[in-house]
C-alpha positions as CSV (number, residue, x, y, z in Angstrom):
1,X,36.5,6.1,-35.1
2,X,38.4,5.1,-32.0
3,X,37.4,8.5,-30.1
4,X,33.9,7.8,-31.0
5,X,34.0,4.3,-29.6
6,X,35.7,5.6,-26.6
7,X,33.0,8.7,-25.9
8,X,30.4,5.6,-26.3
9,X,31.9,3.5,-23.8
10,X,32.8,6.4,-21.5
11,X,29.0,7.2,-21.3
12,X,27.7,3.5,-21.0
13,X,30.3,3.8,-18.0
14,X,28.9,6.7,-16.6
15,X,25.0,5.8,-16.7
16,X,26.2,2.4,-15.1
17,X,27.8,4.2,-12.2
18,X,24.7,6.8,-12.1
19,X,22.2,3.7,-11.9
20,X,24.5,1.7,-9.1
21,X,24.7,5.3,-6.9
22,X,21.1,6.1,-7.4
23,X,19.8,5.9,-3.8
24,X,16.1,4.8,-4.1
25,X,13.5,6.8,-2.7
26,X,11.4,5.1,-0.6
27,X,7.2,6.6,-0.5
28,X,4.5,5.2,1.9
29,X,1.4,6.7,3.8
30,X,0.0,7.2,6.7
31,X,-1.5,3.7,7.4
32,X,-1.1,2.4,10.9
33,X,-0.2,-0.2,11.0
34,X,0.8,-0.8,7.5
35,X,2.9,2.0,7.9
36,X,2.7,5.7,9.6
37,X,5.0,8.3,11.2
38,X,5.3,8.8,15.0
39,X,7.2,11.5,17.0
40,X,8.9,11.7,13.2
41,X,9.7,8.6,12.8
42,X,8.4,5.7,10.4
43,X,6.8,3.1,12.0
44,X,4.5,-0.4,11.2
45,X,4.7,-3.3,9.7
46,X,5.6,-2.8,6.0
47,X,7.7,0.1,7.9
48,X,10.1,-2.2,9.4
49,X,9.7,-5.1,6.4
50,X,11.9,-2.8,4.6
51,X,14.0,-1.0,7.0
52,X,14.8,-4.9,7.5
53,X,15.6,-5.8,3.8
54,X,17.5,-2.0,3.6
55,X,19.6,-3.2,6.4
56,X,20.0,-6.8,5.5
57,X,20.7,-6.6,2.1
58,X,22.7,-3.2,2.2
59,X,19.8,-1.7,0.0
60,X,19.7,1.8,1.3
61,X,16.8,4.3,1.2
62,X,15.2,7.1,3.4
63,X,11.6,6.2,4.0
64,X,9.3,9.1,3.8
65,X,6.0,9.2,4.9
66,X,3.5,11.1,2.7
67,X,-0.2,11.2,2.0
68,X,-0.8,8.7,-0.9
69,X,-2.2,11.3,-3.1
70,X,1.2,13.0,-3.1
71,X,3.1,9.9,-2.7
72,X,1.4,8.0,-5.5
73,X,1.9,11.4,-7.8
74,X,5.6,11.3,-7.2
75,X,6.3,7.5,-7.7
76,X,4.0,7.9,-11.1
77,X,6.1,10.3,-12.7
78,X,9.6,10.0,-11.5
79,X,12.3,7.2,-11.7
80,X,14.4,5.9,-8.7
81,X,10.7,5.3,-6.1
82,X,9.4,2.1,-4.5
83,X,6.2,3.0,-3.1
84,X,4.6,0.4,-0.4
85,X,2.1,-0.8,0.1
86,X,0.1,-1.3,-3.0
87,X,-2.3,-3.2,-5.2
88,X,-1.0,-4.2,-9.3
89,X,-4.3,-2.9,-10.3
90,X,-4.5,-2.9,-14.4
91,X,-4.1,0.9,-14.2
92,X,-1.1,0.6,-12.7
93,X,0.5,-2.2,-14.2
94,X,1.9,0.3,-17.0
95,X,2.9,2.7,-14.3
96,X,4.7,0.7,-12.1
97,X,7.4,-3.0,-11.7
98,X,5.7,-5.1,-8.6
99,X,7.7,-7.1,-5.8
100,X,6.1,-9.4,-3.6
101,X,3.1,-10.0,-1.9
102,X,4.4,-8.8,1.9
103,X,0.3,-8.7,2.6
104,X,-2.8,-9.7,1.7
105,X,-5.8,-7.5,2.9
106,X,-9.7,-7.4,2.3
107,X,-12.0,-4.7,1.5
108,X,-15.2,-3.8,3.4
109,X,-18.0,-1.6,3.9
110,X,-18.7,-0.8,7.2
111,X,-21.8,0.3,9.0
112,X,-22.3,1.1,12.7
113,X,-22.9,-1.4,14.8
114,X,-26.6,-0.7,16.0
115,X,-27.5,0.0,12.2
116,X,-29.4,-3.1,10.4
117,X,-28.5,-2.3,7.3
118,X,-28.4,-5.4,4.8
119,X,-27.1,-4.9,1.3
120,X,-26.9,-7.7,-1.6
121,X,-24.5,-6.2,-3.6
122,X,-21.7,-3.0,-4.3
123,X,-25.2,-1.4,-6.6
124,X,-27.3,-1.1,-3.7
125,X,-25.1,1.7,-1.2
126,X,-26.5,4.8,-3.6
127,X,-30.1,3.6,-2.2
128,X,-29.1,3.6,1.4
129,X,-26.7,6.1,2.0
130,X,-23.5,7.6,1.6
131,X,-20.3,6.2,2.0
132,X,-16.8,7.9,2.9
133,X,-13.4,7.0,1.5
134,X,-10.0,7.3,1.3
135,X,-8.6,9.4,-1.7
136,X,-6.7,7.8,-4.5
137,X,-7.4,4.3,-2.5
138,X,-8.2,1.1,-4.1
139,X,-11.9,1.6,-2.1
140,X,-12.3,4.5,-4.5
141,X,-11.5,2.9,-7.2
142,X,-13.5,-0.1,-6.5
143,X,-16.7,2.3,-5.9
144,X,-15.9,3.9,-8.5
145,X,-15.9,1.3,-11.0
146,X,-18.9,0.1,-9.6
147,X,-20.8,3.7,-10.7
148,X,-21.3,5.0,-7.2
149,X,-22.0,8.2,-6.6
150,X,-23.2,8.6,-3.2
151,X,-19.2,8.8,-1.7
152,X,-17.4,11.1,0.5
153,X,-13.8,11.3,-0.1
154,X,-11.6,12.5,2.8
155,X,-7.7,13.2,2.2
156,X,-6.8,10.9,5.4
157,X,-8.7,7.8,6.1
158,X,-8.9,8.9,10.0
159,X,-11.3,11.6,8.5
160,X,-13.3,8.8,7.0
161,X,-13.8,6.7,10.2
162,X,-14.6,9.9,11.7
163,X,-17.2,11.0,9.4
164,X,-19.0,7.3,10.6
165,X,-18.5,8.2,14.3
166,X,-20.5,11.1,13.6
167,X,-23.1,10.2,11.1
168,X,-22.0,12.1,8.0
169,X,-21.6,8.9,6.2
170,X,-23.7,5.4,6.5
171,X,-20.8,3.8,5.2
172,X,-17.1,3.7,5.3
173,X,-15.0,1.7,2.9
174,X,-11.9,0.7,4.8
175,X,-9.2,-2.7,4.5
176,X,-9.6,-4.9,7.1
177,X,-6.0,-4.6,7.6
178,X,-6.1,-0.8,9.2
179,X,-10.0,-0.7,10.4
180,X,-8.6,-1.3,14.2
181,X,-5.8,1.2,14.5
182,X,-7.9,3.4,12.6
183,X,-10.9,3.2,14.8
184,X,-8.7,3.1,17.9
185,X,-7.0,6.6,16.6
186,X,-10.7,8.4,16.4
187,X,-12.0,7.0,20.2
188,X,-13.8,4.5,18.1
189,X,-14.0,0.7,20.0
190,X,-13.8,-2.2,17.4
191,X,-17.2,-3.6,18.3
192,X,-18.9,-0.5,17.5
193,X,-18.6,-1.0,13.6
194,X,-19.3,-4.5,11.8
195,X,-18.9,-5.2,8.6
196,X,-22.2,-5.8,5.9
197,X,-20.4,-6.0,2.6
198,X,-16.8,-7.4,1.3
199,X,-16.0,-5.8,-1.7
200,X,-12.6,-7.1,-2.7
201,X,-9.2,-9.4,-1.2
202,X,-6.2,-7.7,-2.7
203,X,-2.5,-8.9,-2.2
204,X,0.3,-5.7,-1.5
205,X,3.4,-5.3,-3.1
206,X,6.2,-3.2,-3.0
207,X,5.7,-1.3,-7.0
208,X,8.9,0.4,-8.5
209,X,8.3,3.4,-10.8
210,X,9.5,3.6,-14.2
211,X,13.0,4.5,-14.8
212,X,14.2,2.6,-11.8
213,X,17.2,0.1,-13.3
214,X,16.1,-3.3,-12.8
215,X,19.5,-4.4,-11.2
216,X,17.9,-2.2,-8.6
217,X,14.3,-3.7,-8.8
218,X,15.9,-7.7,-9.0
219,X,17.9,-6.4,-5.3
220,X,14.4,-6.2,-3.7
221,X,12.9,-9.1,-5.1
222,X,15.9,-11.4,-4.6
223,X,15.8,-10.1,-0.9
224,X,12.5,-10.1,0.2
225,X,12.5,-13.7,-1.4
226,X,15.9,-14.8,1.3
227,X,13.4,-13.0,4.0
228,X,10.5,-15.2,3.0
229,X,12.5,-18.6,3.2
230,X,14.1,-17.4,6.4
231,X,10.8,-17.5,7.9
232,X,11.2,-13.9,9.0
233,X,8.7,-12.4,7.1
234,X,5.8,-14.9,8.8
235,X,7.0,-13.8,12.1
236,X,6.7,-10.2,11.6
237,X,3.7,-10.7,10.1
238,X,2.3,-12.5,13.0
239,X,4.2,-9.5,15.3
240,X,1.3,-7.1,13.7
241,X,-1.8,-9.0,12.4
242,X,-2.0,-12.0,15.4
243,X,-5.6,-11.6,14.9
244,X,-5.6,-12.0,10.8
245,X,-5.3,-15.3,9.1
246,X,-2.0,-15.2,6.8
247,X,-3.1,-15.8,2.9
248,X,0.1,-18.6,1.9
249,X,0.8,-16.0,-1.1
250,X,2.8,-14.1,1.2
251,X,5.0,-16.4,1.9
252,X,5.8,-17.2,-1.8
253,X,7.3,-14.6,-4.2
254,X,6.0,-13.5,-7.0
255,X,7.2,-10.7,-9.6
256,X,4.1,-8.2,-11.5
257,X,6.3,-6.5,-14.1
């Protein structure tokens, strides 16, 4: 009895010390300027939100930069990711623990400047064109959803502002948040797109995959929360969005689990 209550305790002890030496592995994409890699090297504004809690708060992690399709796969299936940054849609409220908002962002199409195009409402874009998007995006889901068919999906959402610039698409579903580094990385100027339909504002959060111990998960909410009332995270927010208006949920905390 005593060596079986002892062989218990010895492995409660040793998942404890597995949990608390677990390094978290941090997943984003290639976002500018929510985040992207440059000269190897992560980069942007969700970038250094949590290379700023990591250091802070002693929290640890490599961030790794990925295309969403394979970072999203990884953080879906094993335990021990945060992937940033991304929506609690009801798909992925089963898949995943949610930490924040750091951001708030709105969805658009987008036309070409010069073209007239007026639509109502999301049903309309199969009559007038076809519209490119993201992979694996919210924009894809969101058109999805809504029955489109008419879409082009690209792997990279430079190829999607591209396929606009050249007239492969009428449309390009794109946050609001991105649309300007994003044009500015395909020789596109700012005023040469406008936008004719919003489609959706969605707040970001940090989302922890299951299997990831939730001493680990309450670490990253308790910090982010110190970095909100510090009145840090306004500042860097204002650092990379001056032009944006900041939605007041991001500078309150709030938990999706």
């Amino acid at each position: 009895m005593k060596h079986r209550v002892f062989s218990a305790l010895l492995l409660l002890l040793c998942s404890f010390v597995a949990n608390a030496t677990t390094e978290l592995r941090l997943l984003t994409e290639d976002w500018a300027p929510m985040s992207y890699q440059e000269d190897g090297i992560a980069k942007g504004y969700a970038v250094e939100l949590v290379q700023a809690l990591a250091d802070e708060f002693s929290l640890g992690g490599q961030i790794e930069v990925l295309p969403w399709a394979r970072a999203y796969s990884v953080a879906s299936s094993e335990p021990n990711v945060m992937l940033f940054a991304t929506s609690p849609t009801p798909e992925r409220r089963h898949l995943f623990d949610f930490v924040g908002p750091i951001a708030t962002s709105r969805i658009f199409l987008y036309a070409k400047a010069d073209d007239d195009i007026k639509l109502a409402n999301i049903k309309q874009i199969d009559e007038h064109g076809v519209v490119g998007v993201y992979r694996n995006s919210l924009s894809e889901s969101i058109l999805k959803k809504a029955g489109i068919k008419q879409m082009l999906v690209a792997s990279f959402p430079q190829q999607s502002a591209k396929q606009l610039s050249h007239n492969r698409v009428r449309f390009w579903c794109q946050a609001d948040l991105a649309v300007a580094t994003l044009l500015d990385e395909v020789d596109m100027s700012f005023d040469s797109v406008r936008p004719v339909l919003e489609l959706a504002e969605i707040d970001l959060y940090f989302a922890f995959s299951v299997g990831t111990p939730k001493a680990t998960i309450e670490q990253w909410h308790q910090g982010l929360a110190a970095y909100k009332k510090s009145g840090k995270l306004g500042k860097l927010y204002h650092k990379w969005f001056a032009e944006l208006e900041m939605n007041r949920e991001i500078v309150t905390l709030t938990s999706i689990d």
